[in-house]
N, C-alpha and C positions, 0 to 999 in steps of 0.2 A: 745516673744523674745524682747528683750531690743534693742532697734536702736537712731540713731539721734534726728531723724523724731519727730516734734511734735507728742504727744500724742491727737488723737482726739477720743473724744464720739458722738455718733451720740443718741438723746433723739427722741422719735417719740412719744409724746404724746400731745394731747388736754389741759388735766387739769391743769391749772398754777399751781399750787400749788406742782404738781409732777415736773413739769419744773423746778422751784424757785428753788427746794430741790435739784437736782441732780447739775442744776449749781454751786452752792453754795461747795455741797461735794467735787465735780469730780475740781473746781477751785481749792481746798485745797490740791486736788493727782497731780497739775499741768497738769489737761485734760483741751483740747480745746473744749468746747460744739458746740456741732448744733445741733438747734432746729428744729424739724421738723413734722408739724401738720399729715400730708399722706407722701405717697410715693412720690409724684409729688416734694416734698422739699426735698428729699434726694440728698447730695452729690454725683456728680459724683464720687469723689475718693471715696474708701471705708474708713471708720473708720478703730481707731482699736479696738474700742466694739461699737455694740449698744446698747441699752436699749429699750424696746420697752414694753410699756402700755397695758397691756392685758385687758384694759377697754372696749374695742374695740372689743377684740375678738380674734383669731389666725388669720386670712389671710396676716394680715400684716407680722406675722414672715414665713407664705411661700415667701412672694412676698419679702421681705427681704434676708432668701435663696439664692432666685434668683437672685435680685439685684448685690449681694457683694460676693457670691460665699461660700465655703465650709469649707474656712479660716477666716472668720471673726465670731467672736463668741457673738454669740446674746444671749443679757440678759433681760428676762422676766422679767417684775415687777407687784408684784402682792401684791395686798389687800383683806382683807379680803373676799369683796366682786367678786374679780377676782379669788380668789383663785384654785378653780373647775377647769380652764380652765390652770390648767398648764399642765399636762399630757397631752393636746391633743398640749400644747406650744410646749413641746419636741418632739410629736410623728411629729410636722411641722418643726421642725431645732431649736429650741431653745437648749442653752447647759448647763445653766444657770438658775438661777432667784435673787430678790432681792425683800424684803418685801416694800413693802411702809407702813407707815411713815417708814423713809430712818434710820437706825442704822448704825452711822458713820463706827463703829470695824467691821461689816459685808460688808458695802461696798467696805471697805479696803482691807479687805481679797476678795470680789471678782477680786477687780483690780488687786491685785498682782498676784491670781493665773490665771489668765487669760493674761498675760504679760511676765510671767518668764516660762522659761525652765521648765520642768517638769523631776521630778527624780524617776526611779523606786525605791521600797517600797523592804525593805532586805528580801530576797530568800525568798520565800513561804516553809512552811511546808506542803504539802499538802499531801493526800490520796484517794482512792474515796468516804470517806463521810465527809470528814475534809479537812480544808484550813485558816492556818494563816498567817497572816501579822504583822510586825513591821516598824515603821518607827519614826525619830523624829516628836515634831509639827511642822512642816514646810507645808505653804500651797502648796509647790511644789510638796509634794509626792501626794497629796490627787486624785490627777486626774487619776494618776496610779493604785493607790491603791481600789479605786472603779470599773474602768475599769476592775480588775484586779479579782474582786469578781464576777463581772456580766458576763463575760469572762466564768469563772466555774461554774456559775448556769447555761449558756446555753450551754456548754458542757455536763450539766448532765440532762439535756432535761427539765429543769424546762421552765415554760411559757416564750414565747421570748420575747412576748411582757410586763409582768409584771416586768420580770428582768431587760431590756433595759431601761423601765420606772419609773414604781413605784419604785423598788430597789432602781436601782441610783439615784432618787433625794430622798428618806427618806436617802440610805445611806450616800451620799452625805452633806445633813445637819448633820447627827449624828457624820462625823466625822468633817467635821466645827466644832460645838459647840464643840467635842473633844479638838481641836486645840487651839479654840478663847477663851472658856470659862472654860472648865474643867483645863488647861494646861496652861493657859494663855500666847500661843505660846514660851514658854519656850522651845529652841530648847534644852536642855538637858533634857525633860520629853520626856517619849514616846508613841506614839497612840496603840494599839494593836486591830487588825481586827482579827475575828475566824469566820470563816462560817459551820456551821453543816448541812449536808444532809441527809433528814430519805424522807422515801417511802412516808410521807404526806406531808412535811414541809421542808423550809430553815430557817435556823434560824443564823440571822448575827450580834455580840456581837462587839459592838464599846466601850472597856476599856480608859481610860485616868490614869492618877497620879493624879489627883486635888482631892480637897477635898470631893468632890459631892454634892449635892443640895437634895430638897425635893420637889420632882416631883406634888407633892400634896397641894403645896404652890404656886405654879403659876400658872397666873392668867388666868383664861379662857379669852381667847383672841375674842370671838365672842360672847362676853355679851357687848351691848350699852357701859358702864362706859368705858369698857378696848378699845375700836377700837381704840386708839390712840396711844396706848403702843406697846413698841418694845420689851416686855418680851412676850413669850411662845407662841408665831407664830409658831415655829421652832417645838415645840411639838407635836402641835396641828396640824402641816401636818403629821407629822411620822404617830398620831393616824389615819391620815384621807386616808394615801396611803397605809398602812400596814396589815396585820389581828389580827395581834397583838404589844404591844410594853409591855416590861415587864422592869424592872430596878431593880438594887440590892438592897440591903438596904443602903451600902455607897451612890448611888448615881452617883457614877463614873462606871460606866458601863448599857448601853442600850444594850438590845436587840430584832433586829427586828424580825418579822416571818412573813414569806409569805406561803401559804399555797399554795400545787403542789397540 
């Protein structure tokens, strides 16, 4: 929600280098930072996001929870080497994440959609083994519209906890990179979500309009050369939360599968 009120971020991490990076960004979205090594330096008033270092580990985003309550939405940051530990970020209150090294369009888009209003995604099609979605690229629908899938996987008794988690942060990114990169937030292109339910599997198809990419040309993200790179992080989680990810031949359509 849009207010007055300075925009503040609260950074909870150790490594300058993560500090430097976020101040720098979050100065450029007109955020107020503070920095904060533990919890003992956190603001009494609450933020309106945090960021919080997964270098560390997860207790800081329970005691975080705690801290700032059920309204402030805590953003995970995570590297290669953090990576593992997001699943258990969310299953402690995280709502969020964000790569480090920092990818300005990414953090962008976390800010806005965590700031603005959120819009439900036009009438579902749905059935009991079928369920679509449409919506512009607008990061405002995106919170809905995953909500909105993982809602119907655990309605139809798929794993609560895989759906809750896994789902929503692979599906989560896939329709980011929809928005940010397929679509190039062109709010007259449109995202399209399909979820298919069979007796073994969910299978959740994120389409875009862009022109698509070559899934097979970027670059593995956890070989030495690449840890610096802000290409094909995003991928390389779908592969790593998913049981499978499959992609068309254009390129503009993912498809996740979670196996029931």
């Amino acid at each position: 929600m849009m207010t007055d009120a300075p925009e503040r971020a609260l950074i909870c991490a150790a490594r300058q280098a993560v500090i430097q990076a976020l101040e720098q960004e979050l100065a450029e979205l007109s955020a107020v930072p503070h920095v904060a090594h533990d919890p003992s330096e956190w603001p009494a008033q609450p933020p309106t996001l945090a960021f919080l270092d997964l270098e560390r580990g997860t207790d800081q985003v329970r005691a975080a929870r705690h801290a700032f309550g059920p309204d402030i939405p805590l953003i995970a940051l995570v590297d290669n080497e953090s990576a593992s530990r997001l699943i258990a970020a969310f299953a402690a209150g995280c709502e969020d994440y964000v790569f480090f090294p920092l990818n300005r369009d990414e953090l962008k888009l976390i800010w806005r959609k965590h700031r603005e209003s959120s819009r439900k995604p036009a009438p579902s099609r749905a059935s009991s083994d079928r369920i679509a979605l449409e919506f512009p690229s607008d990061v405002a629908y995106l919170e809905e519209a995953v909500g909105e899938i993982v809602r119907a996987c655990e309605e139809r008794e798929v794993s609560a906890d895989r759906a809750r988690l896994n789902l929503r942060v692979a599906l989560g990114e896939a329709v980011s990179n929809a928005i940010l990169y397929g679509n190039r937030q062109d709010p007259f292109k449109r995202v399209r979500v399909r979820a298919e339910f069979a007796t073994d599997r969910v299978a959740v198809t994120v389409t875009d309009e862009g022109t698509g990419f070559d899934p097979a040309v970027v670059p593995d993200p956890t070989r030495p050369e690449n840890r610096w790179r802000s290409h094909g992080r995003g991928l390389f989680l779908l592969q790593s939360l998913m049981d499978a990810v499959e992609y068309n031949e254009v390129g503009n359509a993912v498809t996740l599968v979670l196996l029931r």
